[in-house]
N, C-alpha and C positions, 0 to 999 in steps of 0.2 A: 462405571458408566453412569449419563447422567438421563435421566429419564425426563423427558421433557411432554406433560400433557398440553392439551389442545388449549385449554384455556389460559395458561400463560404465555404461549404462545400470541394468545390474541391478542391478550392485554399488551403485548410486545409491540402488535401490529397497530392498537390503538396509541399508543404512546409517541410511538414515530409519527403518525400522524396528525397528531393533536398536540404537539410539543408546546408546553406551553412556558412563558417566562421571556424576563428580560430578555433583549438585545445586550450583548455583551462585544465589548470590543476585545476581538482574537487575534490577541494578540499585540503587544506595541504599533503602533503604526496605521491602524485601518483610516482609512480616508483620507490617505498623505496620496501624492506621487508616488508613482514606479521608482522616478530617479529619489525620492527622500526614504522609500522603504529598501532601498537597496541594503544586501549586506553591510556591514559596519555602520549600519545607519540607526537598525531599529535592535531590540533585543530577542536574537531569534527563536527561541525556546518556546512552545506555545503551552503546551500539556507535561506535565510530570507528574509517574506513577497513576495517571489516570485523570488528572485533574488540573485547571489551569494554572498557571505557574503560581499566581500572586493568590489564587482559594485561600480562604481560610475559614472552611465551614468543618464543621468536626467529624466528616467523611473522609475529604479530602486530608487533615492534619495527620487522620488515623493511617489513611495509605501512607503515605511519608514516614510515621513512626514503624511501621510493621514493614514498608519496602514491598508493597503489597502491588496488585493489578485488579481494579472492580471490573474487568473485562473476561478478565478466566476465573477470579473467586479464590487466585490464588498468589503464591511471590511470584514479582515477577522477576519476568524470564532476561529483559536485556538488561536490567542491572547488574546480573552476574556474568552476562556475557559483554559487557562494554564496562569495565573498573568501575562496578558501583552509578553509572549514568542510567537514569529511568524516565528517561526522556521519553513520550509517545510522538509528538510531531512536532513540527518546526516551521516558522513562517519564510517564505522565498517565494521569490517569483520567477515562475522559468520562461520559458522563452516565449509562450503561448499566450504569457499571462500580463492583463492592462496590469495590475496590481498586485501588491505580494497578496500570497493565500496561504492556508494552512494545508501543508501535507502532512498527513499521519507514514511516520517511518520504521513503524513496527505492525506485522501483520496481526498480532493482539488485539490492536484500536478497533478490528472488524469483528472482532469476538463476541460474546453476548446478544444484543438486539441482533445484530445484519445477519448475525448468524442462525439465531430462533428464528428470523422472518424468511431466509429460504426453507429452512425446515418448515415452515408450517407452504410456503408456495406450493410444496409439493405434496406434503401427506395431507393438508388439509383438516379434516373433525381427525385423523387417525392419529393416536397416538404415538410415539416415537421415541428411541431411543438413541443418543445419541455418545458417541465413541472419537474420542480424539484420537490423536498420531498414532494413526496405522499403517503400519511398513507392510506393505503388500508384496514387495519384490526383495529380496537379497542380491542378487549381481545379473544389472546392476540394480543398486537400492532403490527402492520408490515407497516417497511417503505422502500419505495423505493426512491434510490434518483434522480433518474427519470424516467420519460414515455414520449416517443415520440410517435407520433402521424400522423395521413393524413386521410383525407377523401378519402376512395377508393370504390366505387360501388362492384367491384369485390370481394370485402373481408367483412370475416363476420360481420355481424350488421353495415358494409357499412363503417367499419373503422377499415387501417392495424393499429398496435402499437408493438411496444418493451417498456419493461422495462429495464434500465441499472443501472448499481450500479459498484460504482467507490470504488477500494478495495486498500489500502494501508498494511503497515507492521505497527504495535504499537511500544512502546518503554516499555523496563521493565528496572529495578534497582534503582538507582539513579537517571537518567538523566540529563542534560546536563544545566540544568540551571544557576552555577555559569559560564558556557562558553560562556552563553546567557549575563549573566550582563557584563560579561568582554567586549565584542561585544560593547554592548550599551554603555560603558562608554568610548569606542571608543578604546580599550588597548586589542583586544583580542591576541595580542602576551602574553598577560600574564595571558593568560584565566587558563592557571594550578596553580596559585598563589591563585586566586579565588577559587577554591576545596578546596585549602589548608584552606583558611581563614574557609569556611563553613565547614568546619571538627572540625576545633579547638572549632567555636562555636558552635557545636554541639553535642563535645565531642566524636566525633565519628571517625573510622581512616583515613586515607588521602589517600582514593582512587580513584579510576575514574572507575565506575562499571555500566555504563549506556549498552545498549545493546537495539537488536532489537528482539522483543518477537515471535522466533523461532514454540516456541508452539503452538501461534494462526494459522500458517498455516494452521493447520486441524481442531481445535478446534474451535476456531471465521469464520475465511473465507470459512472455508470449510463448517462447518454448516449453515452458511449462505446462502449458493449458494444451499445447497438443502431444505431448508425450502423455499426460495422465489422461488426455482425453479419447488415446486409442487405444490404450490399456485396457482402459474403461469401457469402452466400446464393444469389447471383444466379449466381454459378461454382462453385457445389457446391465451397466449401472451409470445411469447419467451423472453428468458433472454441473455443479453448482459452483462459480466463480463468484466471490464475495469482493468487493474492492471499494475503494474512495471513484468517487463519479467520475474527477478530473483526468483521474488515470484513465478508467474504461473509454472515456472523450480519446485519450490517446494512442491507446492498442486501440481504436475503433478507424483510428487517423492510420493508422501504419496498416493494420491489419484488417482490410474496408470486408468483413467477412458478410457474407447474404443473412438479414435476417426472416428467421420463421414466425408463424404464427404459434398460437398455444398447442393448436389442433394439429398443425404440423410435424413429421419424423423426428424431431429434433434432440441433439447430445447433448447439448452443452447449453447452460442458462447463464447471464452474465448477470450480477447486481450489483446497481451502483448507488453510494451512499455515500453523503458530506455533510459539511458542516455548513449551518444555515443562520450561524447567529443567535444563535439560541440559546439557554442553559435549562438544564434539568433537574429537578430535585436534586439538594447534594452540592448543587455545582459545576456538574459537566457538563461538557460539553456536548449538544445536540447533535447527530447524524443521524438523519431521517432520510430513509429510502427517497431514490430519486428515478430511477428506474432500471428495467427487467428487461433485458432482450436474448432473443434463443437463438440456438441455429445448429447445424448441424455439423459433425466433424470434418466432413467432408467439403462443406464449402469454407472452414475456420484452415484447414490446411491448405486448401487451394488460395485462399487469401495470402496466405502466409508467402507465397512463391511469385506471387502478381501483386500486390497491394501495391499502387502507387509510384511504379518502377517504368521509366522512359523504354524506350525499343530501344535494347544494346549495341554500340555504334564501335566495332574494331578499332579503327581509328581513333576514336575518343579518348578509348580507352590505353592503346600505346600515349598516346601526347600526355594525359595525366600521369602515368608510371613517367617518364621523358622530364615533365616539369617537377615534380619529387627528386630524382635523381639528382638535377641538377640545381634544386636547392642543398640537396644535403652537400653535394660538389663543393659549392659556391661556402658550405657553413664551415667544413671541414680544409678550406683552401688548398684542396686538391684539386690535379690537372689531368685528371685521367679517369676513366671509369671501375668502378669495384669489379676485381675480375674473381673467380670461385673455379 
């Protein structure tokens, strides 16, 4: 367990704020065109093992030699789960966006700071201890990736706690891997040569189709936050959502949930953190708090069922099943309907 006092906590809260250092350009590409940063344009890898691609500060070198992560203090985790790739985020622009940005695609990137500064939103001077990957439930399984903790007299069963869960964006398509070997082989100026090679031997055509999985904002993250958030509900242990700001902009888009006051009954805290241009001692990259909004289970569920949804029209809805059918008809060059 990692015991976290008040004063470094602070120092956390001061750092975020006070970031100080160069402007750094994140990534290939800042201040081009949407249509010049597009995929196959720019090189999309922004962060590895914690740090920008091109660092070469002797922080940054040492994660690389050791395969390390300066976010949890230990190896990291998606390089043994994606063949060796320790990519933290990746630049693209989705659909929302004038210009490419940096999306962090490992929930790790939220680790350390964003994650000391909910813990101290909420204990405050109290000290804390804090506990990763805690499976709460077996069937089915539910994990949290952490609980903090304090012995408090005043609180029930004589101990306050939050749960926090550090939420990232996934990655769909292809992905980015020949830009990764390019990287490693120390040539990523010629990380689009690499696509090319792995198309040829794949037979497949020579594109750059990686992307950030759009979908999951309501589907993955969103469901998440209300399955752990009634769990949670049920033993008076609030939930602390950690995440990059762009995204929260986005479950805030889909899932238009009521926000509370501090003062307010509220379950659920959201915090949102990006990147501002900045670099930190080290070399890394800055995400400094951007902000904090509460609310409560019950109007985050009731979002979830009404956000953003026209008044459903019978009719509308036969004619689109109608015009599907009779694309797939038309693709298939068939003259009849699928009967079952």
């Amino acid at each position: 367990m990692q015991h976290i006092p008040h004063k470094a906590l602070h120092d956390t809260m001061i750092t975020q704020q006070h970031v100080m250092g160069d402007k750094r350009d994140m990534g290939d590409g800042a201040g081009m065109s949407r249509t010049q940063q597009g995929r196959g344009k720019v090189f999309p890898i922004v962060e590895t093992f914690g740090y920008p691609h091109d660092c070469t500060s002797v922080e940054a070198l040492a994660a690389r030699a050791e395969k390390s992560c300066p976010f949890t203090n230990g190896e990291c985790e998606k390089q043994k789960q994606y063949a060796g790739m320790g990519y933290c985020s990746v630049r693209y622009s989705a659909s929302w966006d004038d210009q490419a940005q940096t999306y962090a695609v490992c929930d790790h990137r939220l680790d350390g700071k964003p994650t000391g500064w909910a813990v101290n939103d909420y204990f405050q001077d109290q000290p804390a201890r804090l506990v990763p990957e805690v499976t709460v439930t077996q069937s089915p399984q539910l994990n949290l990736d952490y609980v903090a903790y304090a012995d408090d007299p005043a609180s029930l069963d004589g101990v306050k706690a939050i749960a926090i869960e550090t939420q990232a964006i996934d990655l769909r398509g292809g992905g980015v891997g020949p830009a990764w070997r390019a990287w490693e082989a120390g040539e990523p100026e010629l990380w689009r040569e690499y696509f090319t090679k792995e198309a040829e031997e794949k037979k497949r055509p020579d594109t750059v189709n990686y992307g950030i999985n759009t979908g999951n904002v309501y589907k993955r993250l969103g469901t998440q936050v209300a399955i752990k958030g009634e769990y949670l509900k049920q033993i008076s242990v609030p939930l602390y959502v950690v995440m990059q700001h762009k995204i929260l902009e986005q479950l805030r888009s889909r899932i238009n949930f009521v926000p509370l006051e501090d003062s307010d009954q509220w379950d659920i805290t959201f915090m949102g953190f990006d990147y501002d241009g900045n670099t930190e001692s080290g070399g890394r990259l800055a995400m400094p708090h951007v902000e904090t909004v509460r609310t409560s289970l019950d109007n985050y569920t009731t979002a979830m069922t009404t956000s953003g949804r026209p008044h459903a029209v019978r009719t509308d809805f036969l004619a689109k099943v109608k015009r599907k059918a009779a694309s797939q008809l038309q693709q298939r060059n068939e003259t009849g309907p699928t009967l079952f």
